[in-house]
C-alpha positions as CSV (number, residue, x, y, z in Angstrom):
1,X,-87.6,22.8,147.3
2,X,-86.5,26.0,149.2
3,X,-82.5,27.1,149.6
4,X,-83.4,26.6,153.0
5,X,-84.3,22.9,152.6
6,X,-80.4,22.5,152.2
7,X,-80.4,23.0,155.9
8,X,-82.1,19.4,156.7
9,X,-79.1,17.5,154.8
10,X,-76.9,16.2,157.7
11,X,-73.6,18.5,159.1
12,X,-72.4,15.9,161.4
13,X,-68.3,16.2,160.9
14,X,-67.6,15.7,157.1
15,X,-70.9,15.4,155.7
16,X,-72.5,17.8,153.4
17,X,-74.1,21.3,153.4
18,X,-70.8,23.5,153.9
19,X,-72.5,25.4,156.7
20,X,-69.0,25.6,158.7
21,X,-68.1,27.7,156.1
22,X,-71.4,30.0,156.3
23,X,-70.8,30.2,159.7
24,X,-67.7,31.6,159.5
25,X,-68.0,33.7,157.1
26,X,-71.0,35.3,158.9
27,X,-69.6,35.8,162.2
28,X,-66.7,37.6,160.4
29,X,-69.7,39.8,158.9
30,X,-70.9,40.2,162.3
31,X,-68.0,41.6,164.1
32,X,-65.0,41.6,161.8
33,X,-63.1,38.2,163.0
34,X,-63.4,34.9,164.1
35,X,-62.7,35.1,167.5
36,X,-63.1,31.9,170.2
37,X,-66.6,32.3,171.3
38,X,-67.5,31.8,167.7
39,X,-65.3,29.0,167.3
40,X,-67.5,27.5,170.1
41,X,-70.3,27.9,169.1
42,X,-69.8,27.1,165.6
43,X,-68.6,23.7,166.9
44,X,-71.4,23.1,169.1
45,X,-74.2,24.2,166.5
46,X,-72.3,21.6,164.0
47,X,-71.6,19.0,166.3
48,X,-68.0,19.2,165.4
49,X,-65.2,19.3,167.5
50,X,-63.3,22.4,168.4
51,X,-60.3,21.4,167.2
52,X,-61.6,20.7,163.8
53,X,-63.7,24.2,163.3
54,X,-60.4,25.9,164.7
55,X,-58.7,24.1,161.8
56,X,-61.0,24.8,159.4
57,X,-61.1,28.8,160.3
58,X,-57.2,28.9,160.4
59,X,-56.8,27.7,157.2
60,X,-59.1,29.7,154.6
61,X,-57.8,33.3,153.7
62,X,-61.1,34.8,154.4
63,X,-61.1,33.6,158.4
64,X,-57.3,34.0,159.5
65,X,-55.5,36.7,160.2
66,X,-56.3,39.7,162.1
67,X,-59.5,41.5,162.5
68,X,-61.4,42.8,159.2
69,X,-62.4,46.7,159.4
70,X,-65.8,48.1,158.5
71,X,-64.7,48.8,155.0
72,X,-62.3,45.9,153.9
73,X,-60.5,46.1,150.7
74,X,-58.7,43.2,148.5
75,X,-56.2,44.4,146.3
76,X,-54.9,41.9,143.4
77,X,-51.6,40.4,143.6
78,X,-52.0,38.6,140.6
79,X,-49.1,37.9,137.6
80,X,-51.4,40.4,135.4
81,X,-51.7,42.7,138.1
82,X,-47.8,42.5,138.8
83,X,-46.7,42.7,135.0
84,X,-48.7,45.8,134.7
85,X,-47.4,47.7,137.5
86,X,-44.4,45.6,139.0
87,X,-46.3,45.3,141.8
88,X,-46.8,49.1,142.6
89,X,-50.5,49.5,142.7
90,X,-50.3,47.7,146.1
91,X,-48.0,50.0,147.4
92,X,-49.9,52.8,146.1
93,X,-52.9,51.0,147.4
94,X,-51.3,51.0,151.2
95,X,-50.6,54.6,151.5
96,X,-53.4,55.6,150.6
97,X,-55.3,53.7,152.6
98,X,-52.9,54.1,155.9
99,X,-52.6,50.0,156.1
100,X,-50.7,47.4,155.0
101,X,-51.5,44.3,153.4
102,X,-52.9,41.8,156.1
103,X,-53.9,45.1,158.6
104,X,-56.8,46.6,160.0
105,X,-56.6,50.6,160.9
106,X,-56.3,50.4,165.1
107,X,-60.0,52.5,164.8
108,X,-61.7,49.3,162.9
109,X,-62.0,51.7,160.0
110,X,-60.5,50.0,157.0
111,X,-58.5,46.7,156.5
112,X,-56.7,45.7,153.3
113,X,-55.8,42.1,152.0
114,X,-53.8,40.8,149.2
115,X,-55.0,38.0,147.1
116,X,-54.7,35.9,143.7
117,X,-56.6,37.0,141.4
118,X,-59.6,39.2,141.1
119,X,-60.6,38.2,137.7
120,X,-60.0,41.7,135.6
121,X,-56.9,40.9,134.6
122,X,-58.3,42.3,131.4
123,X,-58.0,45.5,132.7
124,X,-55.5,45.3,135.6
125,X,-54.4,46.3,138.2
126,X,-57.4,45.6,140.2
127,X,-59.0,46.1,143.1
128,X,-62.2,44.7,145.4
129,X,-63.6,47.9,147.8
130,X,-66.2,45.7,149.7
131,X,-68.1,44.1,146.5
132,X,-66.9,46.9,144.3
133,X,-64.7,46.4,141.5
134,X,-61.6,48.8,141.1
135,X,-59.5,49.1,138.3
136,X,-57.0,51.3,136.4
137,X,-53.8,52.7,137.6
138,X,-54.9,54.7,140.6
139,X,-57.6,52.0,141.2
140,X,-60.4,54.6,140.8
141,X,-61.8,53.3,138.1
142,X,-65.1,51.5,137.4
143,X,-64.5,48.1,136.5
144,X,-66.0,47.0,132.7
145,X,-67.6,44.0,131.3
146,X,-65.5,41.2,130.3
147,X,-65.3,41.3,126.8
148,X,-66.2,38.3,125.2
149,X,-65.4,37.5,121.4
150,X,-65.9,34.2,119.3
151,X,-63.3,33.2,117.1
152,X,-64.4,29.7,116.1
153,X,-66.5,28.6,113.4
154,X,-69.4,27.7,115.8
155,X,-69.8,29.8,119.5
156,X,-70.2,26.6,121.8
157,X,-69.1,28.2,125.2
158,X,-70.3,31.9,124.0
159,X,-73.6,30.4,122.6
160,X,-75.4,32.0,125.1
161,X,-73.1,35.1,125.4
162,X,-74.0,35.7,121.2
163,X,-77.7,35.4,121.8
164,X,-77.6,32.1,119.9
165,X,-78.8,29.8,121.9
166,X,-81.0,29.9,125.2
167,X,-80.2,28.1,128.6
168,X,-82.6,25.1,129.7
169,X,-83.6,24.1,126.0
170,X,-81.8,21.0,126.2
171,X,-82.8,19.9,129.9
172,X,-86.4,19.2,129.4
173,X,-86.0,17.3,125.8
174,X,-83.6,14.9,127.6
175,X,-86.4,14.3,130.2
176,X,-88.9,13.9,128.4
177,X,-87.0,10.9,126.3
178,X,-85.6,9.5,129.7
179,X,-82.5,8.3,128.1
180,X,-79.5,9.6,130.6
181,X,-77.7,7.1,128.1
182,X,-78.2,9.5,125.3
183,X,-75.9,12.3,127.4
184,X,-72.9,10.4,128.0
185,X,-73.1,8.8,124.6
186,X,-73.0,12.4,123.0
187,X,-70.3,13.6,125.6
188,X,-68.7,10.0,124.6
189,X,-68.5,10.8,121.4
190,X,-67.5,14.6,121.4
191,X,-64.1,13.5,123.1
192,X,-64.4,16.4,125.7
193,X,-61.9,16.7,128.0
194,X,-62.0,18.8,131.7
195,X,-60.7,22.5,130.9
196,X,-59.9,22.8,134.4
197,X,-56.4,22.0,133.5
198,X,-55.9,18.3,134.4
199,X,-57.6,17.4,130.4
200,X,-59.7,14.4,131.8
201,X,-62.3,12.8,129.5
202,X,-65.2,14.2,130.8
203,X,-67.1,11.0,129.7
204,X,-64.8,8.4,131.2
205,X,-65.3,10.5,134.5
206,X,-69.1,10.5,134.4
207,X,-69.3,6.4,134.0
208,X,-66.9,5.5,136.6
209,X,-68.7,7.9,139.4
210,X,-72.5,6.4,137.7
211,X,-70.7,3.2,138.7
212,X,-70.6,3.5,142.5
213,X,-73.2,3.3,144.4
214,X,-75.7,5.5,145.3
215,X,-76.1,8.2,146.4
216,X,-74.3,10.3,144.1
217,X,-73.1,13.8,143.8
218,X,-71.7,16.3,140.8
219,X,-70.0,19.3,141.7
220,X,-69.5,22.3,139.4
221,X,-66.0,23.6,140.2
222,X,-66.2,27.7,140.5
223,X,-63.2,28.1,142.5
224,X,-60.2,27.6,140.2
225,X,-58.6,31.1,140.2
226,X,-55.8,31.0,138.3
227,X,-54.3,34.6,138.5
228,X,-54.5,35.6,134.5
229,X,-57.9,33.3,133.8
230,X,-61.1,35.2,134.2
231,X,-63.3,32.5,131.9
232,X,-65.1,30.7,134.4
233,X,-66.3,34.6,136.2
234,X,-67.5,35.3,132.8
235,X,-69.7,32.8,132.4
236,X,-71.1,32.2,135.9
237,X,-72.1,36.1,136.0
238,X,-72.8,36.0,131.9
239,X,-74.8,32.6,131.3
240,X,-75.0,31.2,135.0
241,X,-78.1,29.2,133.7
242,X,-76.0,27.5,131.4
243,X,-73.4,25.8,133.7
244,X,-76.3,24.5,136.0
245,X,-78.0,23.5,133.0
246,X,-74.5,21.4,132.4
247,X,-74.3,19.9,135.7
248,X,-78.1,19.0,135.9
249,X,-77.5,16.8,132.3
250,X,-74.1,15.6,134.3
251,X,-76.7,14.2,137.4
252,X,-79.2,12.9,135.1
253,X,-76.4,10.6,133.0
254,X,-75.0,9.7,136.7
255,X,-78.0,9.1,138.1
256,X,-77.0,12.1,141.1
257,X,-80.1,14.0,142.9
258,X,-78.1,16.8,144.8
259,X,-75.7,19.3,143.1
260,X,-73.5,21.9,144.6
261,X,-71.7,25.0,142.6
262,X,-68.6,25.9,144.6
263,X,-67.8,29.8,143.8
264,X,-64.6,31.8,144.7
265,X,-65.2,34.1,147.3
266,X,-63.1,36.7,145.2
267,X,-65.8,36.5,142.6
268,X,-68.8,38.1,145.3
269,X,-71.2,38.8,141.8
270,X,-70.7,35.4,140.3
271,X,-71.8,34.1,143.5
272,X,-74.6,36.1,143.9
273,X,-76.0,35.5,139.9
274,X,-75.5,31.8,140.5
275,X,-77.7,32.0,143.6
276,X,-80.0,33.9,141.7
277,X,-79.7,31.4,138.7
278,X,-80.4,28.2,140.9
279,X,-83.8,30.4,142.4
280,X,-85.1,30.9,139.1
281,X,-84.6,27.7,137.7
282,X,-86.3,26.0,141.2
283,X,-89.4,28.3,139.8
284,X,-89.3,27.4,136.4
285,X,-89.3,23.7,137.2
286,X,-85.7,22.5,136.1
287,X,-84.8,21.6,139.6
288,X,-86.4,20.2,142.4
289,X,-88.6,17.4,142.6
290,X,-90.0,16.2,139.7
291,X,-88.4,18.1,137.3
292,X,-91.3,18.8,134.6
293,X,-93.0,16.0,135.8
294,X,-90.1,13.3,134.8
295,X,-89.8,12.0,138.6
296,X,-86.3,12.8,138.5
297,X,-85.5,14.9,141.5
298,X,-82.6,17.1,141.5
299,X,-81.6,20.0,143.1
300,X,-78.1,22.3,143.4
301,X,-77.0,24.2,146.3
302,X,-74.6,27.2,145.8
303,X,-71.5,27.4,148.5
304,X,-69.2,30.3,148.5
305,X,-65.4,29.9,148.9
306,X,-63.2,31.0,151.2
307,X,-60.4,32.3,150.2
308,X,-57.7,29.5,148.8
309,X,-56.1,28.7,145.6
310,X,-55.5,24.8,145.9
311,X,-59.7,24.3,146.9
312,X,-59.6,24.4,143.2
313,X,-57.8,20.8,143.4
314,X,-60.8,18.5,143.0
315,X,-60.3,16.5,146.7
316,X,-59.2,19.8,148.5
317,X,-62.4,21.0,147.2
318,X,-64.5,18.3,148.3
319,X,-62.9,19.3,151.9
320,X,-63.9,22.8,151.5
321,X,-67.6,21.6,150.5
322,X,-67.8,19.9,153.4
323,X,-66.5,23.0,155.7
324,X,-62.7,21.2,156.4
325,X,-59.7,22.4,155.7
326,X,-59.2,22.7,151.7
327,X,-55.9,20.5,151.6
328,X,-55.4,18.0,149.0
329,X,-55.8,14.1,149.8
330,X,-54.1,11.4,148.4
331,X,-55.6,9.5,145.4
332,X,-56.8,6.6,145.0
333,X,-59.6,6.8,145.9
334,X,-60.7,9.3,143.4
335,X,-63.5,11.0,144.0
336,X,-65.9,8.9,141.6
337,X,-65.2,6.6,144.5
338,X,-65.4,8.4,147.6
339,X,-66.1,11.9,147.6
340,X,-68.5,14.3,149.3
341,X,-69.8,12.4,152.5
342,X,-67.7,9.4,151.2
343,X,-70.2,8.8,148.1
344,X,-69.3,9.0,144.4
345,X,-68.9,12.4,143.3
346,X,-68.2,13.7,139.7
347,X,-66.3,17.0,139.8
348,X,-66.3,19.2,136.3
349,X,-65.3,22.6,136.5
350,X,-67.3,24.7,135.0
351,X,-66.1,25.7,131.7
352,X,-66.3,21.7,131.1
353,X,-70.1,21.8,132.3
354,X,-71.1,25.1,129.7
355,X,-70.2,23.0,126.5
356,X,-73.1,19.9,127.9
357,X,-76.3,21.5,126.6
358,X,-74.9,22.4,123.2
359,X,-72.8,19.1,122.9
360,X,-76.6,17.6,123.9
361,X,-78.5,19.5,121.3
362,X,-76.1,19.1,118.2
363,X,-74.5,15.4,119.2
364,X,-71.3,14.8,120.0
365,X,-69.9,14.7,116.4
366,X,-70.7,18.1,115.2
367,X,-68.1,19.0,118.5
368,X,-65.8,16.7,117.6
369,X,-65.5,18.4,113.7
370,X,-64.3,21.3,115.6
371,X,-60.9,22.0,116.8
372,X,-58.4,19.6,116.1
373,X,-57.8,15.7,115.4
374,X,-57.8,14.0,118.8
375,X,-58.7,17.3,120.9
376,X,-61.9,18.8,119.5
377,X,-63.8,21.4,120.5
378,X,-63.8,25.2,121.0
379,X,-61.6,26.6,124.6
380,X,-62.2,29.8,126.1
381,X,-58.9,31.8,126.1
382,X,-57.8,34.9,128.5
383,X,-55.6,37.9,127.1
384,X,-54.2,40.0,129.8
385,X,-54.7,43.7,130.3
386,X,-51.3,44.4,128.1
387,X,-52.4,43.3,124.7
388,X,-54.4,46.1,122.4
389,X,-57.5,43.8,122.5
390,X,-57.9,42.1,125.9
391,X,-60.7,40.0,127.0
392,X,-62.0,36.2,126.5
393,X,-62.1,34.9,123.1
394,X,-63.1,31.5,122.3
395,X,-61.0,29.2,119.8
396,X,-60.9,26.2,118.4
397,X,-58.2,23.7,119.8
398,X,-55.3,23.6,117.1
399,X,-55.1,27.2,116.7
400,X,-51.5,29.0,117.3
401,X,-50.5,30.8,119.8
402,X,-49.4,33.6,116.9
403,X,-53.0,33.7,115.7
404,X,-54.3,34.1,119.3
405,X,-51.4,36.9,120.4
406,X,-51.3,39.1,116.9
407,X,-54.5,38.8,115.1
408,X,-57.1,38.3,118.0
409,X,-55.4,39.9,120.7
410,X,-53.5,42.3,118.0
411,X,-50.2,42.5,119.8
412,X,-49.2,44.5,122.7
413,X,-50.3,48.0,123.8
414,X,-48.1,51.0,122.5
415,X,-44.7,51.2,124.1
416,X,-44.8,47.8,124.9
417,X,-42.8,44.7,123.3
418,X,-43.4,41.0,124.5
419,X,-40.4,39.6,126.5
420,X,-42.8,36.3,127.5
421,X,-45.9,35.0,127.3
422,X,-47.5,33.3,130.9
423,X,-49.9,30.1,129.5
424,X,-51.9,28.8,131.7
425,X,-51.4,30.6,135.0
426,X,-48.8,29.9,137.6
427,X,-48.5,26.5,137.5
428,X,-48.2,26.8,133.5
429,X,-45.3,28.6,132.5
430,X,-43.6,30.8,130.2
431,X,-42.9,30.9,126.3
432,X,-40.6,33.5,124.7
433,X,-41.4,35.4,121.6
434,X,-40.1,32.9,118.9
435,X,-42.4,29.9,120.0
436,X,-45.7,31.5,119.4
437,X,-45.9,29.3,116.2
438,X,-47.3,26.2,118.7
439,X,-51.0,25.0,118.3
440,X,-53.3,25.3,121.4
441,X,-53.1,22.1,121.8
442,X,-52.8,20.1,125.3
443,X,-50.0,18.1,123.9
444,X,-47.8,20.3,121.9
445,X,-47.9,22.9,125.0
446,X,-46.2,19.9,127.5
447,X,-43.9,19.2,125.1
448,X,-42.7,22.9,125.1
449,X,-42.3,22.6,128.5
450,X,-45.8,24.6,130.0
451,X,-49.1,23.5,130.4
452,X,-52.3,24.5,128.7
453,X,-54.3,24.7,132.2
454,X,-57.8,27.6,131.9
455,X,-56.3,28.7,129.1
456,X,-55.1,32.4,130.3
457,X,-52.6,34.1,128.6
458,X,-50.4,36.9,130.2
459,X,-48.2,39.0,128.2
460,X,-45.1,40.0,129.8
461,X,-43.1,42.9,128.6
462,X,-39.5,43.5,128.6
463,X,-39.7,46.4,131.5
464,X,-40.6,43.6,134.0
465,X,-37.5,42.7,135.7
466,X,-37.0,38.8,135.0
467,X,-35.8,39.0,138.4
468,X,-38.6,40.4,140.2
469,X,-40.9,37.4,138.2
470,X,-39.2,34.7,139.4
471,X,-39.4,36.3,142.8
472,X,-43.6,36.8,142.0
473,X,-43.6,32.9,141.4
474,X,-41.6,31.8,144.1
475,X,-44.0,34.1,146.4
476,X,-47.3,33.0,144.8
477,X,-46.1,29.3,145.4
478,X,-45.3,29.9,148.8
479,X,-48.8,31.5,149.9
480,X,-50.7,29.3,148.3
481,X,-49.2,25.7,149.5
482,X,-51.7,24.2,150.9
483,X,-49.1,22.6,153.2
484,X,-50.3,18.5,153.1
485,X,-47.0,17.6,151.8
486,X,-43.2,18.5,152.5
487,X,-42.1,18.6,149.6
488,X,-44.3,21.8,147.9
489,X,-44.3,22.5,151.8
490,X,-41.1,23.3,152.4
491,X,-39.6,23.4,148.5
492,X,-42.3,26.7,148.0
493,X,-40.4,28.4,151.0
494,X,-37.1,27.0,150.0
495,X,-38.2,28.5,146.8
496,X,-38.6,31.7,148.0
497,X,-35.5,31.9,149.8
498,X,-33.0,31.2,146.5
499,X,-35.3,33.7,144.1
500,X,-34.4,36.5,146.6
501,X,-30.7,35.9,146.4
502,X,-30.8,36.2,142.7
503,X,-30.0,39.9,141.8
504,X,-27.5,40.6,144.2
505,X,-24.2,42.1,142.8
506,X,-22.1,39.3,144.4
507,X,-24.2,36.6,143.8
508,X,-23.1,33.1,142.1
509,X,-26.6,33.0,140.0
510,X,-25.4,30.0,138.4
511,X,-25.1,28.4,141.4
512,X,-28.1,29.8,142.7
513,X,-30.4,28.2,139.6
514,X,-28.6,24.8,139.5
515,X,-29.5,24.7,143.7
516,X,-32.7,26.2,142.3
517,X,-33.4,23.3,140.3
518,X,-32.2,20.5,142.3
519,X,-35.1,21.2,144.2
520,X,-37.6,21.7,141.6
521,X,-36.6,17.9,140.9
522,X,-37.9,17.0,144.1
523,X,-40.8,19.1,144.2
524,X,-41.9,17.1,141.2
525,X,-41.0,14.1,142.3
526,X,-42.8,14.3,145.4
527,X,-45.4,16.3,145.6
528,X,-48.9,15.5,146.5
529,X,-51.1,16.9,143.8
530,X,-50.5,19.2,140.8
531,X,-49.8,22.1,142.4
532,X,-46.7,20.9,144.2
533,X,-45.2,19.2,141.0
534,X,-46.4,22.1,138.5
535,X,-44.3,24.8,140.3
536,X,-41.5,23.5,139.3
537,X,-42.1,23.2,136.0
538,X,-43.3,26.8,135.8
539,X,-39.6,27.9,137.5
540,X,-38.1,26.1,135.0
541,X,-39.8,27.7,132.1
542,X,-39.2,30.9,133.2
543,X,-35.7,30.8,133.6
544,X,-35.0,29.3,130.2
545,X,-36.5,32.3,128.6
546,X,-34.8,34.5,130.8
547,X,-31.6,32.8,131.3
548,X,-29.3,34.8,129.9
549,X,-30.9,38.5,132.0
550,X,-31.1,36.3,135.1
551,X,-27.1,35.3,135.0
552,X,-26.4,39.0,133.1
553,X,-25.6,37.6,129.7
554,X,-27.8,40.0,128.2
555,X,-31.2,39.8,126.3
């Protein structure tokens, strides 16, 4: 089976194949914006209504907003970005340039966007000129290869990074037994949990969506960006074969003959060597009909994003797979119930599906020695570009945050001191310098008051204005609502609004903060999904480390 044969699945309204979204994205190629004719078109061609391609296009970074010039750049706005230059890289960015964020020169000649995150927050700030990676402090700079450094007893995630272990080993063993049972009994038994964030057994996930009916989908998840996490880039442009090697062992123990691999548009070489991946493996007989003469039949199809943090969430994904607006949807029904088309679909991002083959090949219990009691296993952690030694290293759950900062990331770069440590991206929180003694553990992290989420860790230094911070979370929230609900709706914006009156000679901060977090209450309350009600818990963090700089008590 061709790429191409993709095109025969159905794209009546909601049903599978994402080609809204290719459309789109190729009439911006063609002429630089989504203008009504295409909108027409694009409806007609889909069978769609207007309204609901109009929707679609208005929502999605990459489609909305004014017209994109032949050279378009995206500069990072990221919290790695921001702690390295307070934000001045943009500015910089903008004048020389001649636009500003969200413009397009009035001759067509150069647009610039802002977005969260590039993925080099390892060496940030960052840039995107076209598909060209930027970095440094004048964004001149060629970006370089994430490094990636095991710090576990066994590499499981880096196996194929080390050399250790090739892709597609596993994959043909498992079909040649026929015993699907045998991969969720090994993923069972290795007790892994999503690294997406949310911690779900992975193997409690897999038998509830192989107990719907058929047909049945798996989706790798590509397009969790959290700014400061650049795990998931690494290994879709590192070991791509890998990850679809996870999701095709996910489809065999489900009993799923169609795949897709969701990819962050900001990520335009991960996309491209996952493409590539899914090509090669169609030629070497993993997928497709008949995989080495099993008669299982199973294919992937690769779908680029479009530009939006919360398609990350597992249902607003979903949406985006099937070219609708990528807001989040109540649950129940989960997905293993009704997801793509309305079928069972089993959603693992991909950091979760690149531990599958070697949980497979060396059982479930030698992954479960690893780590710690109750949360075993090995986690891909992100150090941000102002540590000596940034990069991905993977650990083994358990380990402390100390060992992580000082011995594998080495501390901070010269003339720097850490003021706060980011966990987790923007929906995580912050830690001050005397709690790096906690264990990377899910558990210990909530009780602390932040979230483990991808795993990225951004060191903040004490020139970053606490200020300015909370403003940069406020902001980031705001952007990034996806808007379903009122609460992270409105309380984002409301947000906003109380952030920038903190500073101000005059001001009652106090006051400020206590109105501050009133409304975090009911953002976490209320909200939808886990975006809406992990915002406020962020806030919150942030401003106990820097309670007594945000109300001028000092440091």
């Amino acid at each position: 089976m061709t790429r191409d044969a993709f095109a025969e699945w159905p794209v009546r309204f909601g049903r599978p194949g994402a080609l809204v979204l290719e459309r789109l994205a190729r009439a911006r190629a063609d002429h630089g914006s989504v203008g009504p004719e295409d909108l027409d078109r694009i409806a007609r061609e889909a069978g769609w209504p207007v309204a609901a391609v109009t929707g679609t296009a208005s929502f999605y970074a990459d489609f909305a907003g004014g017209r994109r010039g032949r050279r378009h750049v995206r500069v990072c706005e990221g919290t790695s970005c921001f702690a390295t230059t307070r934000g001045r890289h943009a500015e910089r960015l903008e004048a020389a340039l001649g636009v500003r964020r969200g413009e397009c020169a009035a001759d067509g000649s150069v647009s610039l966007q802002g977005v969260y995150c590039l993925g080099f927050c390892y060496a940030s700030p960052a840039a995107m000129d076209g598909t060209t990676p930027r970095v440094g402090p004048v964004l001149g700079e060629p970006a370089p290869e994430i490094p990636y450094r095991n710090a576990a007893r066994r590499a499981v995630l880096g196996a194929g990074l080390t050399g250790e272990e090739e892709a597609w080993r596993v994959w043909p063993r498992v079909l040649a037994d026929g015993s699907p049972e045998r991969v969720l009994a090994e993923v069972a038994g290795a007790g892994l949990r999503g690294r997406g964030g949310a911690a779900f057994p992975a193997a409690d996930k897999w038998s509830a969506g192989a107990r719907g009916p058929a047909p049945r989908y798996v989706v790798a998840n590509g397009d969790e960006g959290d700014p400061g996490s650049f795990a998931d880039r690494l290994l879709m442009e590192r070991d791509p074969h890998r990850v679809l090697e996870g999701l095709a062992l996910t489809a065999l123990a489900v009993d799923a003959r169609k795949g897709f691999v969701l990819v962050r548009s900001e990520y335009p070489a991960a996309v491209e060597r996952m493409r590539a991946a899914v090509d090669e493996a169609r030629e070497a007989g993993h997928l497709g009909a008949d995989a080495h003469g099993s008669g299982f039949d199973f294919d992937v199809r690769v779908v680029e994003g479009a530009g939006s943090y919360v398609a990350g969430e597992e249902t607003a994904l979903l949406r985006a797979l099937q070219g609708l607006r990528g807001g989040v949807r109540p649950r129940p029904p989960y997905p293993t119930e009704r997801g793509v088309a309305g079928r069972p679909t089993v959603v693992n991002n991909v950091e979760t599906l690149a531990a599958v083959p070697w949980i497979v090949r060396h059982g479930g219990a030698a992954y479960a020695e690893l780590g710690a009691p109750g949360e075993g296993g090995t986690k891909l952690v992100c150090l941000s570009e102002r540590f000596r030694r940034p990069g991905v290293y993977e650990v083994e759950f358990g380990a402390s945050l100390r060992f992580v900062v000082e011995e594998l990331g080495e501390g901070l770069r010269d003339g720097h001191t850490l003021r706060a440590l980011q966990v987790g991206g923007p929906l995580g929180g912050f830690l001050g310098p005397r709690e790096l003694d906690l264990p990377l553990r899910t558990e210990a992290l909530a009780r602390a008051g932040v979230a483990l989420g991808h795993g990225s860790l951004v060191a903040v230094d004490t020139g970053v204005p606490p200020d300015a911070l909370l403003r940069h979370t406020w902001t980031f929230a705001a952007s990034e609502s996806c808007g379903a609900c009122v609460p992270c709706r409105v309380g984002t914006r409301r947000g906003l609004e109380l952030a920038e009156r903190i500073g101000g000679a005059a001001e009652d901060v106090d006051g400020v903060l206590a109105e501050q977090d009133r409304l975090a209450e009911v953002m976490a309350v209320g909200s939808l999904c886990a975006f809406g009600r992990g915002v406020p818990g962020a806030v919150r963090s942030l401003v106990r480390v820097y309670h007594d700089e945000l109300t001028g008590g000092g440091a």
